[in-house]
C-alpha positions in Angstrom: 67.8 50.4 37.7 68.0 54.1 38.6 70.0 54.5 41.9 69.9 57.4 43.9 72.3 58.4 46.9 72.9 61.6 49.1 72.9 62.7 52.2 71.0 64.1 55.4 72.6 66.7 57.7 71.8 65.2 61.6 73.2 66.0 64.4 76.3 68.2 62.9 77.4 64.9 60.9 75.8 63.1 57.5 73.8 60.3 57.3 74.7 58.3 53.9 71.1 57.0 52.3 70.4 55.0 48.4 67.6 54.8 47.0 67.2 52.1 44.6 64.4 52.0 42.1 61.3 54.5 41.7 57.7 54.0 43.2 55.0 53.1 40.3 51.5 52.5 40.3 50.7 53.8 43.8 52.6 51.6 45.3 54.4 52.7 48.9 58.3 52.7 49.4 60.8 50.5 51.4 62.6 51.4 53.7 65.3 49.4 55.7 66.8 49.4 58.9 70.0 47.6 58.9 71.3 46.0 61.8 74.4 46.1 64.3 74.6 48.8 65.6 76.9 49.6 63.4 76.9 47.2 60.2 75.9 49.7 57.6 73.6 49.3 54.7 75.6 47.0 52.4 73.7 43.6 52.8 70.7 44.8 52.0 71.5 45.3 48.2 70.6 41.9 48.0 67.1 43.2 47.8 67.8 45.9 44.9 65.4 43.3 42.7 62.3 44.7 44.6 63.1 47.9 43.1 61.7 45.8 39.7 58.7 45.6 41.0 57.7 49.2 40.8 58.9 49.9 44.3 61.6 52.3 45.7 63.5 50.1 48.0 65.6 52.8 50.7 68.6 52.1 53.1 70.9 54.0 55.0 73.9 53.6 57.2 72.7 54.7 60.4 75.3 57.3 62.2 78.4 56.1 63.5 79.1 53.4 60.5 79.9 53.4 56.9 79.2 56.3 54.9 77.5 58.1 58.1 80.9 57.0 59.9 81.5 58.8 63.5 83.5 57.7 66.2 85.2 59.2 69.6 81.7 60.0 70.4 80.3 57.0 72.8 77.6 59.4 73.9 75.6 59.2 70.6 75.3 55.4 71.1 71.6 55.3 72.7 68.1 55.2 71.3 67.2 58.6 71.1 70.1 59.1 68.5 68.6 56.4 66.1 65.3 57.1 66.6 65.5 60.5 65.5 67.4 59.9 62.7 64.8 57.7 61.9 62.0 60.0 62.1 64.2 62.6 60.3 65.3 60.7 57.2 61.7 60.1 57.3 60.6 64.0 56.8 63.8 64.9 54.9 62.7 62.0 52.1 59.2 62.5 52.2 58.2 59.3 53.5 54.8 59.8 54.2 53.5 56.4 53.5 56.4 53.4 53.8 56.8 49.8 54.9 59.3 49.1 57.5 62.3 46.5 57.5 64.6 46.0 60.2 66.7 43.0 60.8 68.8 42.6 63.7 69.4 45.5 65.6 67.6 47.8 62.8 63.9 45.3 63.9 64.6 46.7 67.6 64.4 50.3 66.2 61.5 49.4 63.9 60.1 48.0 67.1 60.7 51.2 69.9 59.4 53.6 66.9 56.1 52.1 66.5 55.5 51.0 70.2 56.9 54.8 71.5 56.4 57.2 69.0 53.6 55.6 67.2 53.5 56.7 63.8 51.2 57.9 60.9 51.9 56.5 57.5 53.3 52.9 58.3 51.7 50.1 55.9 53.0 47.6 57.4 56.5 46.2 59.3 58.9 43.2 58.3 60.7 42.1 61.9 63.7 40.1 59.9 65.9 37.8 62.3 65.2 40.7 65.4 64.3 40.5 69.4 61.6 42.4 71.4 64.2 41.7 74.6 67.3 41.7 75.2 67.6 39.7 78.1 65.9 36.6 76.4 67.9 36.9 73.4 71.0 37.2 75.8 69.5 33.7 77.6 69.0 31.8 74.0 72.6 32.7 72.5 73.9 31.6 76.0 71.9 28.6 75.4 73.2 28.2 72.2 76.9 28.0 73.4 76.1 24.9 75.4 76.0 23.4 71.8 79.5 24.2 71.4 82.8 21.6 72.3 84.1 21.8 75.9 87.2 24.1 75.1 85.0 26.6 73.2 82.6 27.1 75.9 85.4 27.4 78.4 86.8 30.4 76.3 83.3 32.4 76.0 83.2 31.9 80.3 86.4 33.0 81.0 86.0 36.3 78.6 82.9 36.6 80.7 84.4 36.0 84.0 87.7 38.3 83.7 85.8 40.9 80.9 89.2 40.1 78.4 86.9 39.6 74.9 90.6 40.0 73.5 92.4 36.5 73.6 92.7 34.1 70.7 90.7 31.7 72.3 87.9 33.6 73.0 88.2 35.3 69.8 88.2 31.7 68.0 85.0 30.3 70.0 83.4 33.5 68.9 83.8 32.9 65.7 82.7 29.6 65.5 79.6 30.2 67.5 79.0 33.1 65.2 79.4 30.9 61.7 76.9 28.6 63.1 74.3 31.2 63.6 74.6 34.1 61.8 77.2 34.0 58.5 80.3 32.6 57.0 80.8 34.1 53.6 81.9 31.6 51.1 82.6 31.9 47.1 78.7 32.0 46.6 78.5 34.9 48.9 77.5 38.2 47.0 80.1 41.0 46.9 77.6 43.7 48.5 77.9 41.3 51.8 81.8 40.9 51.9 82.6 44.5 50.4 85.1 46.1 53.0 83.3 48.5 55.1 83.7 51.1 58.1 81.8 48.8 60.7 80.9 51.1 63.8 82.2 48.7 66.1 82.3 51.8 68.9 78.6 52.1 67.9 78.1 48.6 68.5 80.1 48.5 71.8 78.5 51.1 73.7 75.1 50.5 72.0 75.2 46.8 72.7 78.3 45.4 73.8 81.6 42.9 73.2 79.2 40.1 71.6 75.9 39.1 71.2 75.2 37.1 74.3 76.6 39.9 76.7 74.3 43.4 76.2 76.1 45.9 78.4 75.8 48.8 76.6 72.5 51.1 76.5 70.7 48.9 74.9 71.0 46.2 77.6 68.1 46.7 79.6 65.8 47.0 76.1 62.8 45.1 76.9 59.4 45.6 74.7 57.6 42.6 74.9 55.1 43.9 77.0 54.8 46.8 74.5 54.5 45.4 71.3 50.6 45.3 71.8 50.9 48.5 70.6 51.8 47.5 66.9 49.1 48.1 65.2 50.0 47.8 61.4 50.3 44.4 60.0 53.8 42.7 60.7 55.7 40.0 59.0 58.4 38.1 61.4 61.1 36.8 60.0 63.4 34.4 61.3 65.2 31.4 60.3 66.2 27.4 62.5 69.6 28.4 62.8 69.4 31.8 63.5 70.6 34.2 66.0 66.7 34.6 66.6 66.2 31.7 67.9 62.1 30.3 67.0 61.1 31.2 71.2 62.4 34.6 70.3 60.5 34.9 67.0 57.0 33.2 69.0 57.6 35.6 71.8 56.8 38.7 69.4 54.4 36.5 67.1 52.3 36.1 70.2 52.1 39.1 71.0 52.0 41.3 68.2 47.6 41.7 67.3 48.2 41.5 62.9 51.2 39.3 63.2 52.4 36.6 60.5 55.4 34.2 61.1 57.7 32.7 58.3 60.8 30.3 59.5 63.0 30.1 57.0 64.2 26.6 57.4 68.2 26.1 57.4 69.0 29.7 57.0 71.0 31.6 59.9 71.0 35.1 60.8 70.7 37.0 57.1 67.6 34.6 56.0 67.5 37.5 53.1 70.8 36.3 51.6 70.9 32.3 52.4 67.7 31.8 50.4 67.2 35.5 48.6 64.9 34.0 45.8 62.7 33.0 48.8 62.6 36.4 50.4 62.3 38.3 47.6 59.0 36.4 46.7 57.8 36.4 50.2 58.3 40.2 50.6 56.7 41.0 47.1 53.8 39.0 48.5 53.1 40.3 51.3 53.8 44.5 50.5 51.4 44.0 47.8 48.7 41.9 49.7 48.9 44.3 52.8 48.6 47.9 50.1 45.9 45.7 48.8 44.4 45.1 52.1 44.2 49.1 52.7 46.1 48.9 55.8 46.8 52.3 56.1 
């Protein structure tokens, strides 16, 4: 598989993008928003095999992680930053027809770019595991702790009450609320998801904040789920039982997006792409060529 990499001048830095794979037979690229902010493009290699298919598959590590990695500069850390780098790797690739993935974090951007800027040339989007509001996803994780023991639920409210996300104990509840809902790599795991990485944990701080039920940084008051009428291309939602996205979260965009499909990937957490990739992979193959078939665009 021919593999591609370089990189985009933005904003007097470098954003680091791959492309796997060439486009054949007409069909329209890939290209995937990873989430975080600030977790880099790594994971998504796990979806290099739909680059067999005839289709370029592209990621990127967004600025301020991995190889786009930038830090001592919490004023980047707000939408217009990504979005534009969006748009731009866009016109500096030639993207003029693409299908959208974003998971996480990298759905929300998906998300703000078609409700806000909406753009030309979009087939169709894959919402993977992601929120149209931060204040219900903040509710449903904080719901989630309740399933936690006593002690660990003690630990997250007493980080939240004196703002110290730095003691072992909350550090420890963390964790265990995090293995139950997003990952846990174990020998099985492939090496693209546990290769050591620059995570843009400043990026993620002042773009989100300490953890994923507490969004105080810029993108704490993000709320679209009175926009996302405005998606207009078909989407795919993605989420799995035991994931960070919890099923209300995935119904409150199905519900409300007009060409909307819903797949719950049953048992998998937070990276449904990686828990059951054989799954994905066939479900995404599906649907790109079904939608290109469709003349959606």
């Amino acid at each position: 598989m021919k593999i591609t990499e370089g990189y985009m001048p933005y904003l007097g830095y470098q954003t680091y993008y791959r492309i796997a794979g060439e486009c054949r037979d007409g069909k329209k690229p890939l290209l995937l928003l990873h989430g975080g902010p600030g977790s880099t493009h790594n994971y998504f290699e796990v979806l290099d095999a739909l680059a067999d298919t005839g289709r370029a598959v592209i990621s990127y590590d967004q600025l301020g992680c991995g190889n786009s990695y930038v830090d001592g500069h919490p004023e980047l850390w707000c939408q217009k930053t990504w979005d534009n780098e969006l748009m731009e790797l866009r016109r500096h690739l030639g993207l003029d027809q693409v299908h959208l993935l974003g998971q996480s974090w990298g759905g929300m951007l998906a998300i703000e770019y078609l409700c806000d800027y909406q753009p030309e040339g979009v087939a169709s989007v894959i919402l993977s595991s992601t929120l149209s509001s931060a204040s219900l996803w903040a509710k449903e994780q904080h719901r989630m702790i309740r399933f936690l023991s006593q002690e660990d639920q003690e630990a997250i409210a007493e980080a939240e009450r004196t703002g110290n996300f730095d003691t072992p104990e909350y550090l420890a509840a963390n964790s265990r609320f995090m293995e139950r809902h997003c990952d846990s790599p174990s020998a099985d795991t492939p090496e693209c998801v546990t290769r050591p990485k620059r995570s843009g944990k400043e990026a993620y701080l002042y773009g989100w904040g300490p953890n994923e039920y507490n969004p105080t940084g810029s993108l704490g008051s993000w709320e679209y789920t009175d926009k996302l009428e405005r998606i207009k291309c078909p989407a795919l939602i993605i989420s799995g039982t035991n994931d960070l996205c919890t099923p209300l979260i995935a119904k409150t965009m199905y519900d409300r997006i007009p060409n909307a499909r819903w797949e719950l990937f049953d048992g998998c957490r937070h990276m449904c792409f990686v828990e059951d990739n054989e799954k994905y992979i066939r479900l995404l193959t599906e649907w790109l060529d079904q939608t290109e078939k469709n003349g959606c665009v």
